[in-house]
C-alpha positions as semicolon CSV with decimal commas, in nm:
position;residue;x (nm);y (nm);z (nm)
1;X;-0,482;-2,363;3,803
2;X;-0,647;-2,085;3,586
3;X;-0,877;-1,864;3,588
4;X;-1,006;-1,563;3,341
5;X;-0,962;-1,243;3,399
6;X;-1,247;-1,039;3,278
7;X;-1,338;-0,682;3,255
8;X;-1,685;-0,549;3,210
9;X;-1,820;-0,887;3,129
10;X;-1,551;-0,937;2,848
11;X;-1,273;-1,204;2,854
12;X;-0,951;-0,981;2,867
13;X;-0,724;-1,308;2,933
14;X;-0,642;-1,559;3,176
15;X;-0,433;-1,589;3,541
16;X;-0,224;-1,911;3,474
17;X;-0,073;-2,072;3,832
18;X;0,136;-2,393;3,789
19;X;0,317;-2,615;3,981
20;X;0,210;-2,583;4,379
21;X;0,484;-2,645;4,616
22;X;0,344;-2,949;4,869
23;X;0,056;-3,081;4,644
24;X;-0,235;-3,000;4,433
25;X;-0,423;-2,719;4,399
26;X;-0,751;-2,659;4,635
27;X;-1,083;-2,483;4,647
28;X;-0,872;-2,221;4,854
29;X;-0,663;-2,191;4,605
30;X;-0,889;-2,107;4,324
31;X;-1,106;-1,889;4,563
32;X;-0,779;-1,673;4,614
33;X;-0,689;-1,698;4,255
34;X;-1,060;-1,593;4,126
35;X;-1,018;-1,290;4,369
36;X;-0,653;-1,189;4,233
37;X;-0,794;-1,192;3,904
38;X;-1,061;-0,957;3,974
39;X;-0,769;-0,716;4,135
40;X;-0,593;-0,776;3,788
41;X;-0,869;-0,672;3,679
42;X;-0,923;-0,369;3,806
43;X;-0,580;-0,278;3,763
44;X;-0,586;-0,308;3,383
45;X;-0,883;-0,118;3,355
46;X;-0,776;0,144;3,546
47;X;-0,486;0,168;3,362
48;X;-0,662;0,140;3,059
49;X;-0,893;0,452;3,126
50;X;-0,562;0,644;3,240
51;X;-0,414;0,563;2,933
52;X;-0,703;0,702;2,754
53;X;-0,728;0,989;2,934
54;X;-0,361;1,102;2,904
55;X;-0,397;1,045;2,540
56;X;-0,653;1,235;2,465
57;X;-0,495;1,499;2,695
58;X;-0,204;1,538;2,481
59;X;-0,417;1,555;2,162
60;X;-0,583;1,859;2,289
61;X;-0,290;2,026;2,419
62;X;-0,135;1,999;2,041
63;X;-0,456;2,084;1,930
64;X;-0,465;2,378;2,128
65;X;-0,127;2,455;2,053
66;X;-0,187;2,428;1,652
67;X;-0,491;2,705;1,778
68;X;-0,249;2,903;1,903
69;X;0,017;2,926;1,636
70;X;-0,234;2,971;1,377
71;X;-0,395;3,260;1,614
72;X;-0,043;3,430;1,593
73;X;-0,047;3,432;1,214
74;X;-0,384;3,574;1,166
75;X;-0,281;3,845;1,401
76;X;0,014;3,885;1,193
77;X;-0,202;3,975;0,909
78;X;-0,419;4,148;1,088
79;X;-0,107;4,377;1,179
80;X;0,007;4,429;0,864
81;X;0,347;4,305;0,946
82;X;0,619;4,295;0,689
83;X;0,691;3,985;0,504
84;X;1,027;3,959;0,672
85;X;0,843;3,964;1,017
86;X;0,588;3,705;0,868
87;X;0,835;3,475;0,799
88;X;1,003;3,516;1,124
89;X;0,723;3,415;1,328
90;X;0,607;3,103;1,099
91;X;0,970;2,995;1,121
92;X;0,917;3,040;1,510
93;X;0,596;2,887;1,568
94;X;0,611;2,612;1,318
95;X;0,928;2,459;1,467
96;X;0,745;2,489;1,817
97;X;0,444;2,337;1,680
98;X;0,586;1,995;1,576
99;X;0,900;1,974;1,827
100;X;1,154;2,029;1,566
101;X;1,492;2,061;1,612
102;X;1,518;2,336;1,299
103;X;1,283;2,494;1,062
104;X;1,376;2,617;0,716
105;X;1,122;2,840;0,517
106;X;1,186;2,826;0,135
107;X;0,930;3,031;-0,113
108;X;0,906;2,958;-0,486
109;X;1,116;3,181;-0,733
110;X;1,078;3,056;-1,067
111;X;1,235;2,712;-1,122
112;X;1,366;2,769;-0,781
113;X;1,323;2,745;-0,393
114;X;1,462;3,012;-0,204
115;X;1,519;2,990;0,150
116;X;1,332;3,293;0,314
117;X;1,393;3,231;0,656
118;X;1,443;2,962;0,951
119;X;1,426;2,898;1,314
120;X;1,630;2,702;1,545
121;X;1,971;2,489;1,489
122;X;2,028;2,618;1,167
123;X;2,314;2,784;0,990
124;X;2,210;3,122;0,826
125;X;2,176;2,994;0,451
126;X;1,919;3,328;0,313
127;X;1,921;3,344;-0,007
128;X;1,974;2,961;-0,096
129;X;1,862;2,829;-0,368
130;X;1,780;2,491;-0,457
131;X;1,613;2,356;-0,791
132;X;1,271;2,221;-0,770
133;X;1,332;1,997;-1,073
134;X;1,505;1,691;-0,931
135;X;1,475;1,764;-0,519
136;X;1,209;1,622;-0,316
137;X;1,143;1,993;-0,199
138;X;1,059;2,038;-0,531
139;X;0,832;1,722;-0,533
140;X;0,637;1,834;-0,245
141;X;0,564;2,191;-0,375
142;X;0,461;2,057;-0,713
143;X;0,270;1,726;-0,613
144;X;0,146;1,967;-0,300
145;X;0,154;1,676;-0,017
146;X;0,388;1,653;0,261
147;X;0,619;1,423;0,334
148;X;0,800;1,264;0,600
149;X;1,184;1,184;0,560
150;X;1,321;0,896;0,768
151;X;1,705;0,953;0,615
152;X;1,775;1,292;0,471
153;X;2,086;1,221;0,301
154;X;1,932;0,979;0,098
155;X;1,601;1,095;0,037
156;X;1,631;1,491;0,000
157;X;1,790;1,549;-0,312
158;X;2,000;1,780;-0,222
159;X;2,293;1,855;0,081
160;X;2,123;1,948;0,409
161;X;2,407;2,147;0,462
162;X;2,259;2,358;0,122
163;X;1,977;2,501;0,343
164;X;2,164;2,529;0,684
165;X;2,116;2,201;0,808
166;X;2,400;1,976;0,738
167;X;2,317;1,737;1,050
168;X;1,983;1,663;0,995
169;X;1,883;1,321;1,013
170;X;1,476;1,307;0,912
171;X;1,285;1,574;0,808
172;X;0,891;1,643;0,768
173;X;0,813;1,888;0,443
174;X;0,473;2,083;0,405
175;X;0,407;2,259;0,116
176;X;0,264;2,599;0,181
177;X;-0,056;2,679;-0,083
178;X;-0,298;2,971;-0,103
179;X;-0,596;2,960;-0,343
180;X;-0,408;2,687;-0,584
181;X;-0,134;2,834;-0,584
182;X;0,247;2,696;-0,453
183;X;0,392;2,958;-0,247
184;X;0,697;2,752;-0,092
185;X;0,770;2,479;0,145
186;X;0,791;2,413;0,531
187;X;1,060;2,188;0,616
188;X;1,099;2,094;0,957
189;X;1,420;1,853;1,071
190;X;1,491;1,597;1,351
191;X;1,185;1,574;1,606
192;X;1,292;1,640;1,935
193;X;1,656;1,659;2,069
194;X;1,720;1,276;1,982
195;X;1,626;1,351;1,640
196;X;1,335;1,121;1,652
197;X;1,137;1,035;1,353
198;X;0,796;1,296;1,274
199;X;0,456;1,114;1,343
200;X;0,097;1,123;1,186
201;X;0,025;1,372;1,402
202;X;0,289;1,571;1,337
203;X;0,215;1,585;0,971
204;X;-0,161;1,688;0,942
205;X;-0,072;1,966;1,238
206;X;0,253;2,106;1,037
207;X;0,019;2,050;0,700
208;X;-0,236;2,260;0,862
209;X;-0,047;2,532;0,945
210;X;0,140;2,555;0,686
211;X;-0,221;2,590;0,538
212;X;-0,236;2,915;0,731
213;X;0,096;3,012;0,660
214;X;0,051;3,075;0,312
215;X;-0,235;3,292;0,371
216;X;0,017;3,468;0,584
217;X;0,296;3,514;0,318
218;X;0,064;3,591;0,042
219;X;-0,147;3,860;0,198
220;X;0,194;4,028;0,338
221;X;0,338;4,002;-0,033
């Protein structure tokens, strides 16, 4: 016995009963099976419009905390804060931004990335320096796009444990540009405590800010 289940006049799929205990199916049966299917119904849809819902619920609380973080940095300008304090509070409110575990802050000196400043589960590695010839840190500041990582110690280039990270696992890197010109990178490491992979999402709101962030580091320079 089946019968469709349908949901605002659209066939969403069927209600499939087989083999009745004591005989064939009846008119009573199908009656009660047309009405179970409308439940069904219901219940999908339902759950369908609280699916939307929540979604779009937690894409404006990211939005609104992408507003926020990039709030902080204009104020930081604003302030006239020194560069050291700058980099401080992008380390701070990038990692917060995209749920990292770590964030590392490297600006461009010469043929070189120096790390400036981080936030998180790092190991204090100021003053680092790693090449931009050769490292994918390098490619990002040079090609300007971000990138997601889904296995650091292949993909990176380099030793996490160069730039304070040895355990990282994947990594998301932003480059940070003001008015054409490479300032540094944003690299953000393992999502979450699991360490789970960096999303869509997570790239345009870390490429954003990072956006924001060079404004930040080039005005306090």
């Amino acid at each position: 016995l089946g019968v469709p289940i349908v949901i605002h006049g659209q066939a969403w799929g069927n209600l499939y009963l087989t083999e009745k205990q004591g005989g064939e199916f009846s008119e009573q049966d199908e009656e009660a099976a047309v009405i179970l299917a409308d439940w069904a119904a219901v219940a999908i849809d339902n759950a369908r419009v609280y699916e939307t819902s929540e979604r779009r619920r937690h894409e404006l609380e990211r939005a609104f905390r992408g507003l926020e973080a990039t709030r902080d940095v204009a104020v930081a300008i604003g302030g006239e804060i020194a560069l050291e304090h700058v980099l401080e509070l992008i380390a701070k409110r990038g990692r917060a931004l995209v749920g990292a575990r770590s964030l590392v802050i490297m600006l461009r000196n010469g043929e070189e990335l120096v790390v400036q400043a981080s936030a998180g589960h790092v190991q204090k590695m100021r003053g680092a320096r790693v090449p931009i010839a050769g490292s994918t840190l390098g490619q990002v500041l040079e090609h300007r796009r971000p990138e997601r990582i889904t296995d650091v110690a292949a993909r990176l280039g380099i030793s996490p444990g160069d730039i304070g990270v040895p355990d990282a696992q994947t990594a998301l890197l932003a480059p940070m540009v003001y008015r054409d010109r490479a300032l540094g990178v944003l690299a953000a490491f393992d999502r979450g405590e699991d360490g789970s992979m960096f999303g869509e999402d997570d790239e345009q709101m870390l490429r954003a800010f990072a956006a924001s962030a060079a404004t930040a580091v080039a005005m306090a320079q």
